[in-house]
C-alpha positions as YAML, in Angstrom:
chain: A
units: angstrom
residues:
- id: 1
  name: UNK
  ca: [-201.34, 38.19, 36.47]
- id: 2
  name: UNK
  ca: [-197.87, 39.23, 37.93]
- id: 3
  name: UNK
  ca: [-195.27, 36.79, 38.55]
- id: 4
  name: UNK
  ca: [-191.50, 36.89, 40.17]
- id: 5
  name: UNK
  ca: [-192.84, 38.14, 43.26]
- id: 6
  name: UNK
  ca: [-193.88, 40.90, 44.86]
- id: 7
  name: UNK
  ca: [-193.83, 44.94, 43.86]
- id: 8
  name: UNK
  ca: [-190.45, 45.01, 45.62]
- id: 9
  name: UNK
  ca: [-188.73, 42.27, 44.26]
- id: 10
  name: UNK
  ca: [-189.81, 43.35, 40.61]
- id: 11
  name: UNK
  ca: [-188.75, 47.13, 41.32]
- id: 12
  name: UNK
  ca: [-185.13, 45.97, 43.01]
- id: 13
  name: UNK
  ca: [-184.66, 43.66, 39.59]
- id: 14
  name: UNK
  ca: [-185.37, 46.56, 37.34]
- id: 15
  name: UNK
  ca: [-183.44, 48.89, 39.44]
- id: 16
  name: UNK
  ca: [-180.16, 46.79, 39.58]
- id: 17
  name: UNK
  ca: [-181.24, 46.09, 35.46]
- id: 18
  name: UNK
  ca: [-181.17, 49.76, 34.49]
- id: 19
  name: UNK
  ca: [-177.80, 50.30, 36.89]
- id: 20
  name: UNK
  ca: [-176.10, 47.38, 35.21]
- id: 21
  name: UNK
  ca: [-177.25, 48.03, 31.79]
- id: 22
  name: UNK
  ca: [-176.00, 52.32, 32.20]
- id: 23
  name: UNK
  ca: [-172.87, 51.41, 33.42]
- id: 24
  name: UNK
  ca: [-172.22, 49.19, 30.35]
- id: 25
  name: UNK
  ca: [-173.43, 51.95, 28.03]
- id: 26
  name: UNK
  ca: [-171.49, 54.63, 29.75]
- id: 27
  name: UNK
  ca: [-168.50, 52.93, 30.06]
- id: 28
  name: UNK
  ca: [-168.59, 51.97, 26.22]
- id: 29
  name: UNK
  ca: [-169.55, 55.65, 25.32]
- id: 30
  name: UNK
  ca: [-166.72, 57.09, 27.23]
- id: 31
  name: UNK
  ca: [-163.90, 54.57, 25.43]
- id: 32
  name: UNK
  ca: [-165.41, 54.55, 21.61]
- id: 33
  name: UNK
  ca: [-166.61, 58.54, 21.77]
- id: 34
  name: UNK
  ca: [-168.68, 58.17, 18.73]
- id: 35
  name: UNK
  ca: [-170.30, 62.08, 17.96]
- id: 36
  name: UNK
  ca: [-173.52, 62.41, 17.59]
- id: 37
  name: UNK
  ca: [-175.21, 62.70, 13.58]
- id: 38
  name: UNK
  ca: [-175.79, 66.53, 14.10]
- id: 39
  name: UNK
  ca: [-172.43, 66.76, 15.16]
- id: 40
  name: UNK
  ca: [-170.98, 69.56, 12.91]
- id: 41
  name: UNK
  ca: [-174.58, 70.43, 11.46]
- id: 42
  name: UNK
  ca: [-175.57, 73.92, 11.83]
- id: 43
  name: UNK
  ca: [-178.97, 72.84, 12.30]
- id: 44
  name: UNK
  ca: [-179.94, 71.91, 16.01]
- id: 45
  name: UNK
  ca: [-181.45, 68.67, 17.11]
- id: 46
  name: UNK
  ca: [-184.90, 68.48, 17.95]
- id: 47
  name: UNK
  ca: [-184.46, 67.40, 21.60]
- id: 48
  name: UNK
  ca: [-181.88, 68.35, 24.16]
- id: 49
  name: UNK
  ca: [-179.02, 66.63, 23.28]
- id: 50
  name: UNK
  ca: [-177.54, 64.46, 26.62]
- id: 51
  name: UNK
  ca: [-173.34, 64.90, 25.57]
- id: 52
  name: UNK
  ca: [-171.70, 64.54, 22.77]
- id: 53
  name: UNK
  ca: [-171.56, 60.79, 22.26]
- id: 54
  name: UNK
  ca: [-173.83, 58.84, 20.53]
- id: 55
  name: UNK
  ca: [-173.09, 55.41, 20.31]
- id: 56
  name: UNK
  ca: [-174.46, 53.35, 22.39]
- id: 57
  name: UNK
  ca: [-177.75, 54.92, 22.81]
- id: 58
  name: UNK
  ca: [-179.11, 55.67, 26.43]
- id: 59
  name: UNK
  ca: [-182.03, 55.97, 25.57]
- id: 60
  name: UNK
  ca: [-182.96, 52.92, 24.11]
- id: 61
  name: UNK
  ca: [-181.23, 50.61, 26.55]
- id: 62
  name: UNK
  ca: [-183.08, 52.22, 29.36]
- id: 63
  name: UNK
  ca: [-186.49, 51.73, 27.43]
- id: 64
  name: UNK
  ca: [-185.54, 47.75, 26.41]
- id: 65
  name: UNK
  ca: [-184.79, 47.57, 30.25]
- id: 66
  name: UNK
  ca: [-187.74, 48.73, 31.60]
- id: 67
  name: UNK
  ca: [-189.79, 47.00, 29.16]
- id: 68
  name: UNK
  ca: [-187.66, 43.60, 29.43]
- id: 69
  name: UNK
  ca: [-188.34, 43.64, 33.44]
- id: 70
  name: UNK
  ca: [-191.70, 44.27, 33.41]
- id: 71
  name: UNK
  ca: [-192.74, 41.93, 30.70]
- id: 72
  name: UNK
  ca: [-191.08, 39.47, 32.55]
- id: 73
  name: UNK
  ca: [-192.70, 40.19, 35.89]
- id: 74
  name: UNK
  ca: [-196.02, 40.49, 33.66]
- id: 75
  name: UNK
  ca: [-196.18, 38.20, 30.82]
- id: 76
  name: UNK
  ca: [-199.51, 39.18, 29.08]
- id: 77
  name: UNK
  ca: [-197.94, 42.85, 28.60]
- id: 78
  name: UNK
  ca: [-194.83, 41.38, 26.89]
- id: 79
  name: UNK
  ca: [-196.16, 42.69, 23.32]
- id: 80
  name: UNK
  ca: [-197.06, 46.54, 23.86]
- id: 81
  name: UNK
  ca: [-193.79, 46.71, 25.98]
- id: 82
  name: UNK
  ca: [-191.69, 45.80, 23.40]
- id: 83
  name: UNK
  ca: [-193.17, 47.94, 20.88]
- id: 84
  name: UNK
  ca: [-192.91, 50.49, 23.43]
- id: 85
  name: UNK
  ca: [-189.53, 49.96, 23.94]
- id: 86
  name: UNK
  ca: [-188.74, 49.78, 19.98]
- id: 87
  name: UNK
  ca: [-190.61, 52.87, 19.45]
- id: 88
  name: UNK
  ca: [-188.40, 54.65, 21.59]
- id: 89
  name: UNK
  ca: [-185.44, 53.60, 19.43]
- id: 90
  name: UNK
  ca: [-186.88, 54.92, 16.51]
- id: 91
  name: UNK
  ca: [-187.38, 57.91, 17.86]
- id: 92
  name: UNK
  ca: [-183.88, 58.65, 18.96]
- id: 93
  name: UNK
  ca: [-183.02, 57.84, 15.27]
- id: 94
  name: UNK
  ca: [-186.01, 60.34, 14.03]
- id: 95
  name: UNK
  ca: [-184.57, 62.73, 16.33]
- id: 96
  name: UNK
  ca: [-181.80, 63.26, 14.86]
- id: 97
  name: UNK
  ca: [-179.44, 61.94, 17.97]
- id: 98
  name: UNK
  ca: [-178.18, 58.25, 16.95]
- id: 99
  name: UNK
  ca: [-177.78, 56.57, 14.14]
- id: 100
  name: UNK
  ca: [-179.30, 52.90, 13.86]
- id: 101
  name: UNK
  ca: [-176.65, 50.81, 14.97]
- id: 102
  name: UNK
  ca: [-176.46, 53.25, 18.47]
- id: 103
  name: UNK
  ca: [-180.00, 52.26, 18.66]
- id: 104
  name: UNK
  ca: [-179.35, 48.12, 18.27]
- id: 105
  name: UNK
  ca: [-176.25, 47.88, 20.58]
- id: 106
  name: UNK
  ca: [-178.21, 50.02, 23.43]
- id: 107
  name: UNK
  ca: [-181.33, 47.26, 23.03]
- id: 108
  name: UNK
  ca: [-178.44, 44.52, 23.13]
- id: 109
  name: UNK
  ca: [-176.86, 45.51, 25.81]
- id: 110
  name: UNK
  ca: [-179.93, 46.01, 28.07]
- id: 111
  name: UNK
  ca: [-181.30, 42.45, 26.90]
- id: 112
  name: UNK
  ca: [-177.62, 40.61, 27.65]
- id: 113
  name: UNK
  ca: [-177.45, 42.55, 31.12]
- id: 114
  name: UNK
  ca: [-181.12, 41.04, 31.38]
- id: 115
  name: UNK
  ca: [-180.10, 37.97, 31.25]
- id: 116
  name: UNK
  ca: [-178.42, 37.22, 34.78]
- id: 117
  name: UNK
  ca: [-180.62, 39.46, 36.84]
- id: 118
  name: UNK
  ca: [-184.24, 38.25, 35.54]
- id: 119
  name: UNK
  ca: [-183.01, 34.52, 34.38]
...
């Protein structure tokens, strides 16, 4: 059962969640301008590489967002979105395209920016 209120109050949270969250990552990513791992590789990455910073990671602070606003709108789903979520992070790593620690501050920072929108 959903809680927090309706379909529009859960999709304004998660929208002002992933806006907050971004503008956190992209200001950090702009001021520390940490490259990439396949930065100076002459192999290529296996996805389409965003820029050429890689720390914090996009990526995974977008998918601890989502899955942080949902599960808290629906409880009973708070398990799978958090693998979800972690999954996503692993990838990025897997990929090629962060390296760990990219990965952990980009969860952080979506879970602190969390933490005044959803309560």
């Amino acid at each position: 059962m959903a809680r927090s209120g309706g379909s529009l109050a859960v999709g304004s949270r998660t929208l002002l969640l992933l806006a907050l969250s971004h503008l956190v990552v992209q200001l950090i990513k702009r001021s520390v301008g940490r490259p990439r791992p396949m930065a100076g590789e002459s192999s290529s990455a296996l996805v389409l590489i965003p820029d050429h910073f890689s720390f914090p990671s996009g990526h995974a602070c977008a998918a601890m967002a989502l899955s942080v606003a949902l599960a808290n709108a629906m409880p009973a789903l708070t398990v799978p979105l958090l693998f979800l979520a972690l999954l996503v992070g692993f990838s990025r790593v897997m990929l090629g395209v962060h390296f760990p620690g990219d990965v952990v501050m980009g969860q952080a920072i979506a879970l602190i920016s969390a933490y005044p929108i959803l309560g």
